[in-house]
DOMARMI-766540 format. One record per residue (C-alpha): residue number from 1; x, y, z; residue in one letter. Coordinates in pm, whole numbers. Layout:
N
NUM, X, Y, Z, A .
...
// end
This chain:
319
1, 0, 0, 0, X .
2, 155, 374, -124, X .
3, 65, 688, -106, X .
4, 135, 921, -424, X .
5, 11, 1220, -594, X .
6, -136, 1214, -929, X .
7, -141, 1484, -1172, X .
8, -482, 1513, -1359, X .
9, -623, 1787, -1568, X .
10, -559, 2083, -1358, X .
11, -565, 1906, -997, X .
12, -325, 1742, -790, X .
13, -487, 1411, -660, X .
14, -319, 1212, -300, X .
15, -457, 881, -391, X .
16, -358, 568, -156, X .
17, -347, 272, -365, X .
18, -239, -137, -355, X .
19, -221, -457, -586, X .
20, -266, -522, -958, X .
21, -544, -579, -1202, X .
22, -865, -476, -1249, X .
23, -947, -91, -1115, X .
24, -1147, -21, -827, X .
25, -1223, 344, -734, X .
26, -1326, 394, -392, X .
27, -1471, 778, -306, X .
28, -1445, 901, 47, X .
29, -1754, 1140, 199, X .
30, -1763, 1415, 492, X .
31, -1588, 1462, 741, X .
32, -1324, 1171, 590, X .
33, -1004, 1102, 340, X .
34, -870, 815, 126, X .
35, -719, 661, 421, X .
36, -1084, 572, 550, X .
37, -1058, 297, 275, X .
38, -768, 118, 389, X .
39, -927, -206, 486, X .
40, -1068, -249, 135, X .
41, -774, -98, -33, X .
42, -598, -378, 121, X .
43, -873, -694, 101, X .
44, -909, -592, -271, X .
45, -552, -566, -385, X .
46, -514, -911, -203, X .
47, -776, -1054, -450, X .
48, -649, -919, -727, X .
49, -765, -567, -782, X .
50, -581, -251, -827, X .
51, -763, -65, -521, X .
52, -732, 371, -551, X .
53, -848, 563, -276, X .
54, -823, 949, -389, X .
55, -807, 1226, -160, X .
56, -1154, 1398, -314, X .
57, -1116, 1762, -415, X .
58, -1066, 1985, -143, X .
59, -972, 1717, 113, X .
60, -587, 1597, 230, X .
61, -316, 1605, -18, X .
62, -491, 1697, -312, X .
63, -496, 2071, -437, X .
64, -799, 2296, -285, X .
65, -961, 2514, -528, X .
66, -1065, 2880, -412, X .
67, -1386, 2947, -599, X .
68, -1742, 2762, -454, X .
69, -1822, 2685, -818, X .
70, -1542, 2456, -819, X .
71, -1689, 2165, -614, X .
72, -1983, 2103, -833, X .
73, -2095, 1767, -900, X .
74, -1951, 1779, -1264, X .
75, -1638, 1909, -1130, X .
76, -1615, 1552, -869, X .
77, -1742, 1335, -1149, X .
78, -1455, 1523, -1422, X .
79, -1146, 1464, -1115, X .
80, -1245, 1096, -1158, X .
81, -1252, 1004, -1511, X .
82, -935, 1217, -1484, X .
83, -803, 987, -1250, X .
84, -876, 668, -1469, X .
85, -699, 795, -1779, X .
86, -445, 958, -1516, X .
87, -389, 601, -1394, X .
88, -351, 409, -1732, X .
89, -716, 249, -1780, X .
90, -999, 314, -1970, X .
91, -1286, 155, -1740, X .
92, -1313, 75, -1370, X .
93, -1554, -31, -1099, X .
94, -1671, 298, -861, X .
95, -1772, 282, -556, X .
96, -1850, 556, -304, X .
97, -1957, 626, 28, X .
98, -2147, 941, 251, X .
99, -2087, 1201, -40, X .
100, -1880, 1001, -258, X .
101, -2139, 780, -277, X .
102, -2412, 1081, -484, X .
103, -2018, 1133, -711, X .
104, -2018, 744, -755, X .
105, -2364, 741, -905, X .
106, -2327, 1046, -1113, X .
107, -1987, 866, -1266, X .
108, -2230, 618, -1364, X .
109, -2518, 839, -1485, X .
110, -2268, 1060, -1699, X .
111, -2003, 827, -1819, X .
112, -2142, 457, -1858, X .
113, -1843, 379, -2133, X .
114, -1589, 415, -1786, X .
115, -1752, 324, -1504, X .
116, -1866, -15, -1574, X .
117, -2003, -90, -1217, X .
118, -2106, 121, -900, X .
119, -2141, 52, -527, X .
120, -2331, 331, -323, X .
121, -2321, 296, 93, X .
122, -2491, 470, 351, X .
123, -2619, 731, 57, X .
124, -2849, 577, -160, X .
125, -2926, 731, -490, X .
126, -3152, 1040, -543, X .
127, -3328, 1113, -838, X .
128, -3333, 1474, -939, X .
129, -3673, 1603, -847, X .
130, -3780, 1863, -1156, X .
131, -4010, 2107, -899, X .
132, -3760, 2313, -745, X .
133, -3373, 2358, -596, X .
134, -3328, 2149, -340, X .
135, -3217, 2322, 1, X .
136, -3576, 2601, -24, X .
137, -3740, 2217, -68, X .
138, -3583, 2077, 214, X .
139, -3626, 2353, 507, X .
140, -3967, 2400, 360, X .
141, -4048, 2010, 442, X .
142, -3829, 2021, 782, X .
143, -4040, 2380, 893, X .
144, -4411, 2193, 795, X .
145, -4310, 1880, 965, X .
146, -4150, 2115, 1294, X .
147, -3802, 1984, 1296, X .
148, -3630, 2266, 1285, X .
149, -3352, 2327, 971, X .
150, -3173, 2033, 840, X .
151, -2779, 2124, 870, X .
152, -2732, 2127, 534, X .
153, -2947, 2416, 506, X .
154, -2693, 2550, 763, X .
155, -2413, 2470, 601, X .
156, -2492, 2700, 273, X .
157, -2388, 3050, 452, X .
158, -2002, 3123, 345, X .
159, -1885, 3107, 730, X .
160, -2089, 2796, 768, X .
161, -1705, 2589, 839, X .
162, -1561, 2807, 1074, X .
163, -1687, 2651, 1351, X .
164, -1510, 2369, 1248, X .
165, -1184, 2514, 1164, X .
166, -1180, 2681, 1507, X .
167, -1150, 2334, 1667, X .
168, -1119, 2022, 1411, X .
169, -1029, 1781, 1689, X .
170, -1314, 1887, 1895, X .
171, -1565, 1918, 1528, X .
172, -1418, 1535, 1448, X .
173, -1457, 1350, 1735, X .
174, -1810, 1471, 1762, X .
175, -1906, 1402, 1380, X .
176, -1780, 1040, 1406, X .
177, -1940, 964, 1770, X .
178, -2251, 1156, 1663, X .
179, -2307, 937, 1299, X .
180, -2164, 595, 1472, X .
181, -2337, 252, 1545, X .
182, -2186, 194, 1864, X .
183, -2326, 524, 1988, X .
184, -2662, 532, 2204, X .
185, -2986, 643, 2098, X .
186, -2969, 992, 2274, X .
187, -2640, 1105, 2131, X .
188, -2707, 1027, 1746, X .
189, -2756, 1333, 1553, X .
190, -3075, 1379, 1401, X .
191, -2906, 1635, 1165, X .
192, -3234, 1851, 1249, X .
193, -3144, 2122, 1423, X .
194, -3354, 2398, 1642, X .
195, -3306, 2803, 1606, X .
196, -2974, 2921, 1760, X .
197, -2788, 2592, 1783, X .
198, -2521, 2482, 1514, X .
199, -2437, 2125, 1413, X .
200, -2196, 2066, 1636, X .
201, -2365, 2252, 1918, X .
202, -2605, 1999, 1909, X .
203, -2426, 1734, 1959, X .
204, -2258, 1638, 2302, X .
205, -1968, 1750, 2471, X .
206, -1887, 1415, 2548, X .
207, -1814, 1257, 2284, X .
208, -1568, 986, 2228, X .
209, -1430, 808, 1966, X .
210, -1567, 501, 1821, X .
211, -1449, 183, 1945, X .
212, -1287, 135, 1541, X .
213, -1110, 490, 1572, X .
214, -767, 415, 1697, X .
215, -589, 757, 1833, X .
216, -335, 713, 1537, X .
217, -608, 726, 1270, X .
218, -765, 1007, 1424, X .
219, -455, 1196, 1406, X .
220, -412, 1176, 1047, X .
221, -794, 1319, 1020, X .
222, -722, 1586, 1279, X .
223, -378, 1673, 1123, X .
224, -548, 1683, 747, X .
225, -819, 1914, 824, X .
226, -621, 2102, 1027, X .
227, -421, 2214, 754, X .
228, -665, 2249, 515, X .
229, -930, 2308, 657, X .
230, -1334, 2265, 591, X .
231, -1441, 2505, 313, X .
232, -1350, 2293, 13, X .
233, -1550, 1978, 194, X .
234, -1851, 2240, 281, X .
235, -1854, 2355, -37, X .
236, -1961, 2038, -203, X .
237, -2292, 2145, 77, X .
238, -2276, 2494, -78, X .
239, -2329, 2332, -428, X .
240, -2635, 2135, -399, X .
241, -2846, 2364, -541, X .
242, -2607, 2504, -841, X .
243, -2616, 2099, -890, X .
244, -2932, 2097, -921, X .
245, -2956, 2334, -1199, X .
246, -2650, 2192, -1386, X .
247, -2800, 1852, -1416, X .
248, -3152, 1923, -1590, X .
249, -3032, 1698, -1895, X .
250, -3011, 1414, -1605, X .
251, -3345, 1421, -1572, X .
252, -3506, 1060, -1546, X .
253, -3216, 902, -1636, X .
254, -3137, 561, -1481, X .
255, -2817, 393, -1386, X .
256, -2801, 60, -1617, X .
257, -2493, -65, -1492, X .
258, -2455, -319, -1220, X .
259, -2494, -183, -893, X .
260, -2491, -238, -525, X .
261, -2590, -87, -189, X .
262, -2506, -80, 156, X .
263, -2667, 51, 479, X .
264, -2626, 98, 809, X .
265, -2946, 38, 993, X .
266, -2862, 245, 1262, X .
267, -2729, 499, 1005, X .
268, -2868, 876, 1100, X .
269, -2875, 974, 732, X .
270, -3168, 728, 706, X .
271, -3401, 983, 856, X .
272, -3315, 1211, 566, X .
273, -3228, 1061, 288, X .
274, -3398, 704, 354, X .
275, -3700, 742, 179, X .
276, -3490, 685, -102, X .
277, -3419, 334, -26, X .
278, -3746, 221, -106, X .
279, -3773, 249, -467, X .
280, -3392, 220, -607, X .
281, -3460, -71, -779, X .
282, -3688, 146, -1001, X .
283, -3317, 394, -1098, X .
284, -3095, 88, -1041, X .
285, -3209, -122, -1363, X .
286, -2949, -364, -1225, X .
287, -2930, -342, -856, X .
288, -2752, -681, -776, X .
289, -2799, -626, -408, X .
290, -2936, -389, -147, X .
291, -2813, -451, 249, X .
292, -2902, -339, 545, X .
293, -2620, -383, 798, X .
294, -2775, -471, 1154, X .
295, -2642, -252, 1423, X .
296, -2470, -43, 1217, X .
297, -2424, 340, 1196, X .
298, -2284, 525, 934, X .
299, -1894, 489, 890, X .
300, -1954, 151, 693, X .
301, -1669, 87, 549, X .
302, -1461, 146, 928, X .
303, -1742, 22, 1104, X .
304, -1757, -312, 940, X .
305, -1501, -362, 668, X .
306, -1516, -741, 680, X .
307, -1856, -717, 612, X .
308, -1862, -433, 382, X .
309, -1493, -596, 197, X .
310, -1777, -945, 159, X .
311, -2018, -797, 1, X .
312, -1799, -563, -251, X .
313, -1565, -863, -355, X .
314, -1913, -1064, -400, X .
315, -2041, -800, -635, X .
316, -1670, -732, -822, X .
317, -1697, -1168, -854, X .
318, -2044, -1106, -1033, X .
319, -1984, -886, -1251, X .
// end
């Protein structure tokens, strides 16, 4: 297993990668880095794969652009077929969790000739909905039903990371205790929030680390983001709706490839973003499998990467 830097199209990209063959991307979400993957990285290059963890734009060692408009999801989908042509192939097998798992999909949606095969988990897919930009939709639904603002309305203000770059350590440990299966009821985050109180205000001052969180491997999250800080990741937030108006000629497409997704059941993004689950068969035209992991919260692939490394080496033996 090595760490390099690749030069693509205009971007620097950290990847972490291992073994030979076939190539398996694997897209890291918020608050996280490439490093997140290293179980798979490692069970897949032992079974014959060349595994590639990148860095994701604005994240670790790859570059950090300025500009908002530079996080879009064309922008994430462009870094990766970068990264494939970057790396010497001309198809692969994407997979993506959290927020790399909506860049996964939309590798699939917008370049079917490369990315042969997709894995989503914890995010499902979500069809874009033609009334309306999403964040006025979503604290519109979260004031009717009275649970307060969902934080990623909160996150679209241009200061919205500077609570976590006063204190990463501290904005960290309480993201992964807060999303975690091993955490009780009372201290998951419901990621609704009331009047006054910020994200990580709402979540308790006591927070540990997860019992898979070794203080090593939270160093190398704390030392990343303390250098470079959260507005590139909360910018991909401060995108949604520009997104959403940049993928009209989306619309109603389905993903045809072979796919695959994974779930935590104890996984706070559920009460968001589950209703989703229900009908991905209907975008998935080939959804080979769709698992919910009992017990589990949302930092899958760390939470249970024996289970998670089954069920992706299963899917990569299918296809």
């Amino acid at each position: 297993m090595q760490t390099r830097i690749v030069r693509t199209d205009g971007l620097n990209q950290q990847i972490l990668e291992a073994g030979d063959g076939p190539l398996v991307l694997l897209i890291h979400g918020f608050p996280e880095l490439g490093v997140s993957w290293r179980a798979q990285v490692q069970a897949l290059a032992e079974a014959g794969y060349h595994a590639v963890a990148p860095d994701m734009r604005g994240y670790g060692g790859t570059d950090k652009p300025e500009r908002r408009e530079d996080y879009t999801i064309l922008k994430l989908v462009g870094d990766m077929v970068d990264l494939v042509r970057a790396l010497g192939e001309e198809t692969c097998v994407v997979v993506g969790h959290d927020w790399g798992a909506p860049v996964a999909w939309h590798c699939a949606l917008l370049r079917p000739d490369i990315f042969r095969a997709v894995a989503g988990l914890s995010v499902p897919f979500q069809p874009r909905i033609p009334k309306g930009a999403p964040t006025p939709m979503m604290a519109a639904l979260a004031k009717r039903a009275g649970l307060g603002d969902l934080y990623i309305s909160r996150f679209q203000p241009d200061d919205a990371h500077a609570d976590f770059d006063a204190d990463p350590a501290t904005a960290l440990k309480k993201m992964f205790w807060s999303y975690d299966g091993a955490t009780p009821d009372e201290g998951l985050s419901s990621g609704f929030l009331p009047p006054g109180v910020s994200l990580l205000q709402s979540i308790d001052d006591g927070a540990t680390l997860p019992p898979w969180m070794s203080e090593a491997h939270f160093a190398e999250y704390v030392q990343a983001f303390s250098a470079g800080g959260f507005r590139g990741p909360i910018d991909w937030y401060r995108c949604i709706d520009l997104n959403w108006s940049l993928t009209a000629f989306l619309q109603d497409r389905t993903i045809d490839q072979p796919s695959l997704f994974l779930v935590g059941e104890r996984d706070p993004v559920r009460r968001y973003a589950g209703q989703h689950e229900a009908g991905l068969s209907k975008w998935l035209t080939d959804l080979r499998g769709q698992t919910v992991l009992p017990g589990a919260g949302h930092w899958l692939q760390q939470e249970r990467p024996d289970e998670v490394n089954a069920a992706l080496l299963g899917f990569l033996k299918g296809l």
